[in-house]
N, C-alpha and C positions, 0 to 999 in steps of 0.2 A: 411261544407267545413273544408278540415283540414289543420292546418298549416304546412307548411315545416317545420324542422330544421336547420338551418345551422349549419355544421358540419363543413364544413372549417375555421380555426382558423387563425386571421390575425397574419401576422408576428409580430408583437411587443411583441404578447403575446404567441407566440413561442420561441421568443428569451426571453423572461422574465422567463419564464420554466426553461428553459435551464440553465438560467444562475443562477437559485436556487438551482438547483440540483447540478451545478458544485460547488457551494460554499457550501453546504449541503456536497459534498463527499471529499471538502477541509479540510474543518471544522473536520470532522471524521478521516478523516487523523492527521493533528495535535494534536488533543487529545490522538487518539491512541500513536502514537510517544510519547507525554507528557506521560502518564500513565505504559509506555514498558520502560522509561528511569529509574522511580520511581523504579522500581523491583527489588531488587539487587539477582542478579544469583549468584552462587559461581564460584569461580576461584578454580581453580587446585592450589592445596597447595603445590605441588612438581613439579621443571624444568625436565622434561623428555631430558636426551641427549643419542641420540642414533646415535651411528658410522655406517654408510651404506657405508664405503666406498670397507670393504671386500667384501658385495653383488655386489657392481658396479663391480668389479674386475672379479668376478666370471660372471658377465653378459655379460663381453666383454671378 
């Protein structure tokens, strides 16, 4: 005689899943942000000013 399995998973430990995995993809979020903040990008070393206002002119 063979045993069943029970494959149905009581709710407690569906919500317990869940809620590790939301703090699991919390947690990665955070670090991420923390670690993307760390990086320093370069800035543009020159203000770009560009007059558009002849092309609006010409566009109307």
């Amino acid at each position: 005689m063979q045993l069943k399995y029970n494959r149905k998973q009581n709710l407690g430990g569906l919500i317990t899943r869940t809620l590790i995995k939301l703090v699991l993809v919390i947690f990665i979020v955070i670090v991420a942000i923390f670690l993307i903040e760390k990086i320093n990008f370069p800035s543009p070393e020159k203000n770009y000013k560009i007059d558009v206002t002849d092309e609006i002119k010409k566009l109307k």
